[in-house]
C-alpha atoms as one frame of an Amber mdcrd trajectory, in Angstrom:
protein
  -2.929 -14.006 -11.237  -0.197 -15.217 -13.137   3.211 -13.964 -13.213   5.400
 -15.844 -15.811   7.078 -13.564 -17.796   6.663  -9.835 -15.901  10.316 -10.105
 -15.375  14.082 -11.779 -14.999  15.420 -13.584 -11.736  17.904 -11.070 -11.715
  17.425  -7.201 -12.081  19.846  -4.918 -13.843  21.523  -2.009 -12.213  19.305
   0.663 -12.124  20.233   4.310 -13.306  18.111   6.772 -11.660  17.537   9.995
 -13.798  16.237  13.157 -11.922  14.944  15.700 -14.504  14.590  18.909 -12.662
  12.162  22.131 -13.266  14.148  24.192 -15.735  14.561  27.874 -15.370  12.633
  29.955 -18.030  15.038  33.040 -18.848  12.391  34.505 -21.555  11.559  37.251
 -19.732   7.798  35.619 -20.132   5.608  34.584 -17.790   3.419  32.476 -20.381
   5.842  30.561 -20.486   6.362  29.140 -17.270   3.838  26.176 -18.096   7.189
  24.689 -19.940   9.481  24.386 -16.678   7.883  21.254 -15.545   6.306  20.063
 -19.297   9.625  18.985 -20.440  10.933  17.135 -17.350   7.548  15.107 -17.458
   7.800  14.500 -21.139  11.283  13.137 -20.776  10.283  11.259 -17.972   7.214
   9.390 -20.227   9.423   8.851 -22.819  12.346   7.058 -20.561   9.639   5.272
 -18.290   9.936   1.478 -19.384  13.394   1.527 -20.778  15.575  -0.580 -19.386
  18.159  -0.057 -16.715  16.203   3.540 -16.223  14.130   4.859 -13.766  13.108
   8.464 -14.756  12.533  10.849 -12.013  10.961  14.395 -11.970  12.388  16.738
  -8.977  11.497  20.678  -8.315  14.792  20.548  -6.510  17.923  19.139  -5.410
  16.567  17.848  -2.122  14.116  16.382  -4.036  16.558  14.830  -6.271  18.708
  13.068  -3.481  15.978  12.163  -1.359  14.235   9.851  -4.456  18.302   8.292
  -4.525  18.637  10.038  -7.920  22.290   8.849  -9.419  22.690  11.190 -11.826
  20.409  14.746 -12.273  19.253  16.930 -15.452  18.984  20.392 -15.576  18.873
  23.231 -17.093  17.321  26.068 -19.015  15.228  27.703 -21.818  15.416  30.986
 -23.351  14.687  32.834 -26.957  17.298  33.012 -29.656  16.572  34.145 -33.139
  12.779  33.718 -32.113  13.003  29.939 -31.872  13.103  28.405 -27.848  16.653
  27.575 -26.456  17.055  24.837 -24.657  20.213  23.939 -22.785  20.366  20.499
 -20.657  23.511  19.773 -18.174  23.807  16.213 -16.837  25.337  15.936 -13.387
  26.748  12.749 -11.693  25.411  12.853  -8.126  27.861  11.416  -6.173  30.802
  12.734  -7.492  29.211  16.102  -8.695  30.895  16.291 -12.030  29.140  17.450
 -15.391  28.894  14.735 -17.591  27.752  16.555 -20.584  26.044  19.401 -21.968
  23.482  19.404 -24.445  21.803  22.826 -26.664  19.116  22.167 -29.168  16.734
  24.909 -30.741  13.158  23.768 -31.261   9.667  23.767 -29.896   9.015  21.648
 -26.387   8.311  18.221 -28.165  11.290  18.026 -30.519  13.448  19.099 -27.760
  12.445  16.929 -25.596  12.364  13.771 -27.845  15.843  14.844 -28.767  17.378
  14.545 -25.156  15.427  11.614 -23.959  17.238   9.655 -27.074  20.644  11.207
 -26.560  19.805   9.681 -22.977  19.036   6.345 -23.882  18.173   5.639 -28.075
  14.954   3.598 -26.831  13.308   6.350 -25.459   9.515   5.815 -26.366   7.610
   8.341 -28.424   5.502  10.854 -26.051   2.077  10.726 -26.120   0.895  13.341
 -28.108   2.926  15.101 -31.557  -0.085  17.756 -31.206   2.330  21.017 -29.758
  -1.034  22.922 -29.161  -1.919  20.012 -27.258   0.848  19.165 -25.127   0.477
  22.995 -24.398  -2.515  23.189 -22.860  -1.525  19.407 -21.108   1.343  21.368
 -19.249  -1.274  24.587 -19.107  -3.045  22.078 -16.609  -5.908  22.371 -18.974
  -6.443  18.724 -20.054  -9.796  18.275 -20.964  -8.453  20.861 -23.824  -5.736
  18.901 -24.628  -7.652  15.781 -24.881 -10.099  17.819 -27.373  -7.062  18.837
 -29.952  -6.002  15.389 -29.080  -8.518  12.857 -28.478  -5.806   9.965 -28.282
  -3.228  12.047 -25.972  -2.801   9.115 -23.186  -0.950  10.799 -20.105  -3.489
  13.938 -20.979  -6.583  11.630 -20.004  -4.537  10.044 -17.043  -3.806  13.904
 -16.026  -7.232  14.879 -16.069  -8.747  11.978 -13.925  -5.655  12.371 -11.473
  -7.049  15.686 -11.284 -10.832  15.318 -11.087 -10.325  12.596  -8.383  -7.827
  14.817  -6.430 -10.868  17.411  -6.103 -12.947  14.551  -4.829 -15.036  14.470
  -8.120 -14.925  10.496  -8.065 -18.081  10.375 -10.741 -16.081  12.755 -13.308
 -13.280  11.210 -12.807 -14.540   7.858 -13.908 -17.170   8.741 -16.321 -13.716
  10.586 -17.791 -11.652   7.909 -17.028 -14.321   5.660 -19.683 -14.332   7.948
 -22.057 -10.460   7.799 -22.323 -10.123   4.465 -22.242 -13.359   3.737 -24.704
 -10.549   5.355 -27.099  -8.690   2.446 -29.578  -5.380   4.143 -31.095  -3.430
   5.451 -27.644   0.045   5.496 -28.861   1.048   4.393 -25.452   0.465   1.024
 -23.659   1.863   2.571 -20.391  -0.686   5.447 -20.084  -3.429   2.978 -20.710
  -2.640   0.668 -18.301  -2.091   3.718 -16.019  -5.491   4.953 -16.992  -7.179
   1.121 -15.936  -5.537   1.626 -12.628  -6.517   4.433 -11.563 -10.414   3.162
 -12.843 -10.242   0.679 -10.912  -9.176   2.248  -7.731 -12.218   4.598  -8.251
 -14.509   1.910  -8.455 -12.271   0.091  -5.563 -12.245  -2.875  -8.319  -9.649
  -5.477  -7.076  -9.571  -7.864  -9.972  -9.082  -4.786 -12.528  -6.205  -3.067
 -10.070  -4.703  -6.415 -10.117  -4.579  -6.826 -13.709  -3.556  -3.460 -14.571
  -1.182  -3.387 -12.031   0.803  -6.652 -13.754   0.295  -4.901 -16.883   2.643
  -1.624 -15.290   4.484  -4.349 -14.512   5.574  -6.041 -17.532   5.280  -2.751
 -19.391   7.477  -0.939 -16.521  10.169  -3.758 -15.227  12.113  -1.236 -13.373
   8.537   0.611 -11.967   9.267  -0.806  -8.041   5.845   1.346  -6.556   4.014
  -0.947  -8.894   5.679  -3.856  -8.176   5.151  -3.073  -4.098   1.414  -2.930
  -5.100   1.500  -5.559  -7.070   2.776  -7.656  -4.345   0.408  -6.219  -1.582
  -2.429  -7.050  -3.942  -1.149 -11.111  -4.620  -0.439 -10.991  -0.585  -4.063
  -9.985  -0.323  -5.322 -12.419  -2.851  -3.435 -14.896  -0.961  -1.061 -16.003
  -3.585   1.865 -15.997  -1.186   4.730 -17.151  -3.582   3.604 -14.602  -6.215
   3.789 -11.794  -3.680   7.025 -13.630  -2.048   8.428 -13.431  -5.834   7.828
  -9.686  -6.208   8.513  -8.270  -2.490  12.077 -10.119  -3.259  11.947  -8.280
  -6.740  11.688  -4.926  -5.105  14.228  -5.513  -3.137  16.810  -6.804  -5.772
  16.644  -3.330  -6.909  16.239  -1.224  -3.945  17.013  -2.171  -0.003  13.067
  -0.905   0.434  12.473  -1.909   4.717   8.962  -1.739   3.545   8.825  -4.588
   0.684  11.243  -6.736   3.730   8.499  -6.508   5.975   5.993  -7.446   3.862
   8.375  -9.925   2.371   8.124 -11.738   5.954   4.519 -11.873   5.968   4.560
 -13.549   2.799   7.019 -16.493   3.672   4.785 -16.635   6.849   1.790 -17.347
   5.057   3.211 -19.733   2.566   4.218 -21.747   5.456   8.077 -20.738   5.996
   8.349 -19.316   9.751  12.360 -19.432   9.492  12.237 -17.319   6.032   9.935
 -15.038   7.605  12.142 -14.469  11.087  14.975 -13.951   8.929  13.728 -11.388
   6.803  11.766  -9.284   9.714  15.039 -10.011  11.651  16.512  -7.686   8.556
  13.777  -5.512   8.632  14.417  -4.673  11.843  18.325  -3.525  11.204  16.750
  -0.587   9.048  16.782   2.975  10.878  13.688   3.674  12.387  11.873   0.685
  11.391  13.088  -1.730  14.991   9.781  -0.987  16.548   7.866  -2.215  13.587
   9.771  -5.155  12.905   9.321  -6.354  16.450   5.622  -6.330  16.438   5.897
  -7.844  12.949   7.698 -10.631  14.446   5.084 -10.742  17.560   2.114 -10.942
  14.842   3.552 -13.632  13.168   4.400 -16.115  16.020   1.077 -15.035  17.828
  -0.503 -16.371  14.489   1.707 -19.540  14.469   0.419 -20.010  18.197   3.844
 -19.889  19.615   2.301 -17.344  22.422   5.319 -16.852  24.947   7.805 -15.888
  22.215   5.011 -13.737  21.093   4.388 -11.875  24.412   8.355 -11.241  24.579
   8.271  -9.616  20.983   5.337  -7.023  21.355   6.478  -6.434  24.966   9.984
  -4.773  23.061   8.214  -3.570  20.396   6.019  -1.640  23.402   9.184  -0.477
  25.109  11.017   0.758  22.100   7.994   3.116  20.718   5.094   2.583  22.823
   3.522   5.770  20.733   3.850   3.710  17.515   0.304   1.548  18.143  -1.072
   3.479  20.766  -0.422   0.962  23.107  -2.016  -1.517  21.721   1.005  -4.332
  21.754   0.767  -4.443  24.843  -2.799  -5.819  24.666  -1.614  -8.035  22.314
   1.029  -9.019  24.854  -1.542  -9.601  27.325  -4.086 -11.854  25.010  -0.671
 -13.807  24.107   0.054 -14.272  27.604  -3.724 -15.482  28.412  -3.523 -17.685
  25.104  -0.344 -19.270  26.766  -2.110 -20.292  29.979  -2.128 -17.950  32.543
  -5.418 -15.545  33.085  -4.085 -13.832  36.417  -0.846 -12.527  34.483  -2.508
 -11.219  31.639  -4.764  -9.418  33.838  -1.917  -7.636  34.398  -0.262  -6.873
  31.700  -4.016  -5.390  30.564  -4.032  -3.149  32.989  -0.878  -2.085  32.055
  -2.109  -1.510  28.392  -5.468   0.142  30.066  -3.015   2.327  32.460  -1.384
   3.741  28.925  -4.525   4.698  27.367  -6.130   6.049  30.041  -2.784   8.292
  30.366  -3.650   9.299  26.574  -6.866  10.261  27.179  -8.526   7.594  25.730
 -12.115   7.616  27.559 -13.085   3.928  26.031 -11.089   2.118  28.756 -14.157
   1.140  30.699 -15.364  -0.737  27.242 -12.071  -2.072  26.729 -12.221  -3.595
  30.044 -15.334  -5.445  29.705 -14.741  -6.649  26.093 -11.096  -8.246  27.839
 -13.021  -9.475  31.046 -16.013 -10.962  27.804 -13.511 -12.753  25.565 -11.529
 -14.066  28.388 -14.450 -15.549  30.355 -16.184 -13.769  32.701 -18.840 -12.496
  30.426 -21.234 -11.803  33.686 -18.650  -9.751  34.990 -18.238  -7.602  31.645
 -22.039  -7.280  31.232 -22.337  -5.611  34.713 -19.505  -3.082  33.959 -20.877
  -2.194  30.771 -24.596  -2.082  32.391 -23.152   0.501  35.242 -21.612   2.861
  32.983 -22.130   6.706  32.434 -21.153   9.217  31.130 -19.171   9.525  27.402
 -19.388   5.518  27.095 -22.584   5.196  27.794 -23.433   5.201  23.887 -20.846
   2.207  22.975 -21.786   0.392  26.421 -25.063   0.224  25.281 -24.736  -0.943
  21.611 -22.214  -3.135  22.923 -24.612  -4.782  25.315 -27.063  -5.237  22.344
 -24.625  -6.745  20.245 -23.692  -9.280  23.341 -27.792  -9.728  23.992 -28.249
 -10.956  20.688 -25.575 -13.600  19.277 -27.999 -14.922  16.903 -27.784 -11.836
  14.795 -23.813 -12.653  14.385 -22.800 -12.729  10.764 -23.547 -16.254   9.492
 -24.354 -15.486   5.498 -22.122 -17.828   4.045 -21.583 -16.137   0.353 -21.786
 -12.970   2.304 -19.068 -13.784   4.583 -16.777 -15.630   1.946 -17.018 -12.049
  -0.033 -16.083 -10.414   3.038 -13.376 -12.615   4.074 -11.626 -12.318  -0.142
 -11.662  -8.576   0.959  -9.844  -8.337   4.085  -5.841  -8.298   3.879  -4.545
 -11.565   5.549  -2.976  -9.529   8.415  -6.799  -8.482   9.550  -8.726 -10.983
   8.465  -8.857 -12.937  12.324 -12.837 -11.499  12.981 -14.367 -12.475   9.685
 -11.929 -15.716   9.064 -13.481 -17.366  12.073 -16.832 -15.932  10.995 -16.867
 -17.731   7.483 -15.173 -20.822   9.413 -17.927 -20.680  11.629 -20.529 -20.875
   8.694 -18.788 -23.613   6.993 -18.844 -25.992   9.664 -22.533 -25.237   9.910
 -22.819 -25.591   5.719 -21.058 -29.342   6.117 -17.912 -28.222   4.891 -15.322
 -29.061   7.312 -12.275 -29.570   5.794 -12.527 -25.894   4.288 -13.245 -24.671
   7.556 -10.282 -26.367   9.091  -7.754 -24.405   6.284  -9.484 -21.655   7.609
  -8.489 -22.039  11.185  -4.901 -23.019  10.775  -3.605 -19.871  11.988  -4.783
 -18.408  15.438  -6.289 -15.032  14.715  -4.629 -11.389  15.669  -6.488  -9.416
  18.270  -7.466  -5.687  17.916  -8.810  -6.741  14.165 -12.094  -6.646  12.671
 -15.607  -4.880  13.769 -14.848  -3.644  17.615 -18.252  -4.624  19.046 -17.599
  -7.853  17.620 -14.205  -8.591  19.469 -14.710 -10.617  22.326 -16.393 -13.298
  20.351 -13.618 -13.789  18.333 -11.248 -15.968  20.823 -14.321 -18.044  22.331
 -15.526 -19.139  18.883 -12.002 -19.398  17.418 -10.937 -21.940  20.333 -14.143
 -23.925  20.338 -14.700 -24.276  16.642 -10.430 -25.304  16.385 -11.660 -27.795
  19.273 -14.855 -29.519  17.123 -16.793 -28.182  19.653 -21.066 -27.461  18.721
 -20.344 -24.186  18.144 -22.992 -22.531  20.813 -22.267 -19.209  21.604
């Protein structure tokens, strides 16, 4: 998926703009609809300008919590029979009133009129129809869309809504219908419109494309951009995502878009970058935990096992809560990878002890898939064999899925499909699964690409798991590939 063009090496400094609900002082109850219509028209019309970032708040909290830098508020009453609308612009740091702002006039041409006294490129809304926009901040949208067939953010309303109420069929047979439609004045709500489409129909290639449309549309739109990156990440166009993670964070110190900003460098092939940036992850309040087993995944994955061990043993001690435990298994399969069996017995049982604490009542499973991947496949079969009880249902599919290796995923157009699917981070079970069928289908050098990186335990189909270091370390080793 290209990128060329979506937006400058540098970003500008970015105003952020809460518009908060207004107060209706009419006296009328009908009229309540327009307390949160205009803040969401204004914030339409200023979405895409530049050096903006329109907000909508119900509060102050609200406000400050988004990292508004300046708010709008206000009210509307009735004078002389025509709505009165009176707008107050607040710096937020410093508190002061920047200006005030009356205008008489129906919701539309007020609102048009303050979004271009805030910035003169304010886009048009969506709709000039006032009956529409009406029933659009009524809630009633498939009204609005009948007075006006061509009202963008109306459409995008209404499948927002019909998807919320887990009507996924509505929502996209609605979602066609809108975007069937040729003469949208906006390019924003249609490319809103395609993304939510293709999330419904969990359509990759569309959600990509629409999301770089939002994009280039929307420079200064950094929830798109995070998307956008995940989605390159997970097509496994590591520069692109690299590119926008460092984007995002031009513009806002987001931990998030750093941490995934390491796993990006990673997986282009820069370890340093990578430690660096999960090393400033990890300065961000609340986020230490995290960053350490962030740092454990990727030199796990890079095979450098002890440093591994010593990261997800921290990450354990500072939030052991966070993954249920589970870095400490990872600890333990580092610690095995690294050379030592008897020690990671250990630290397993440590990681067993925890869960069992929890109430987790798979530990007897647990322990035979460690004791299968690890070796001593006899000695997980007769655990598994002697159990009762509330794991007597996965010990015995378990033991079916062990009896019969020859019914292991080997499809190869099935498995490449499968392995496009699955984010980089969890892609250890199939990866070695597809490898696994290219070897077989002659095609070694693509299998080799495939097995550069070691794969992450606790990933993938659970009853698959303790194939997944066996035929990882053989295949890596040319071996014949016998289970």
């Amino acid at each position: 998926m290209a990128l060329a063009g979506c937006r400058s090496s540098t970003a500008p400094a970015l105003e952020r703009i809460a518009f908060l609900t207004l107060d209706n002082l009419t006296g009328d109850a009908s009229l309540d609809w327009i307390k949160r219509a205009v803040p969401a028209i204004l914030t339409v019309q200023l979405t895409g300008v530049n050096k903006i970032v329109p907000l909508q708040a119900n509060a102050l909290r609200d406000a400050y919590n988004a990292k508004a830098t300046r708010f709008v508020h206000g009210y509307f009453d009735r004078r002389g029979g025509k709505l009165h609308f009176l707008f107050t612009e607040e710096d937020a740091t410093s508190h002061k009133m920047t200006r005030t702002l009356t205008m008489d006039g129906d919701v539309p041409t007020a609102s048009d009129r303050l979004a271009k006294q805030i910035d003169a490129a304010a886009h048009a809304f969506s709709s000039t129809n006032t009956e529409a926009i009406a029933s659009w901040g009524q809630l009633d949208f498939a009204r609005a869309v009948s007075l006006d067939p061509d009202f963008g953010i109306a459409w995008v309303a209404w499948v927002q809504q019909e998807a919320a109420a887990g009507r996924r069929e509505q929502a996209l047979e609605i979602a066609g219908r809108g975007l069937a439609r040729p003469d949208w004045r906006s390019p924003i709500d249609r490319a809103r419109l395609a993304l939510l489409a293709a999330n419904l129909r969990n359509d990759q290639a569309a959600r990509g494309k629409a999301l770089l449309d939002l994009v280039r549309l929307v420079p200064n739109d950094l929830v798109s951009m995070r998307a956008l990156g995940e989605q390159e990440m997970n097509e496994r166009h590591y520069t692109e995502s690299a590119q926008l993670f460092r984007e995002v964070l031009r513009a806002d110190p987001d931990p998030f878009a750093r941490n995934l900003l390491g796993y990006s460098l990673f997986y282009a092939g820069d370890l340093a970058a990578a430690r660096k940036e999960l090393d400033e992850y990890g300065r961000a309040p609340g986020h230490e935990a995290n960053a350490l087993d962030s740092q454990g995944e990727i030199l796990f994955m890079a095979g450098q096992f002890a440093e591994a061990e010593k990261y997800f043993t921290k990450a354990h001690e500072k939030a052991p809560a966070l993954l249920q435990g589970v870095d400490l298994a990872k600890a333990a399969y580092a610690h095995w990878l690294g050379g030592d069996l008897p020690g990671a017995d250990k630290i397993f049982e440590d990681f067993l002890r925890y869960r069992a604490e929890h109430k987790d009542q798979t530990v007897i499973w647990r322990r035979a898939v460690w004791e299968y991947a690890t070796g001593r496949s006899a000695e997980a079969t007769a655990r598994l064999m002697a159990a009762t009880g509330p794991i007597a249902d996965i010990a015995h599919r378990q033991l079916e899925v062990w009896s019969k290796p020859e019914a292991l995923p080997q499809d190869l157009a099935g498995l490449e499909a499968a392995y496009k699917r699955s984010p980089p981070s969890a892609d250890g079970l199939v990866r070695v699964f597809y490898a696994r069928a290219l070897i077989r289908a002659g095609r070694q050098e693509d299998a080799r690409k495939l097995l550069e990186l070691w794969p992450l335990p606790e990933t993938g189909e659970p009853l698959l798991q303790a194939f997944l270091y066996p035929m990882y370390r053989e295949l890596r080793q040319g071996g014949s590939l016998k289970l």
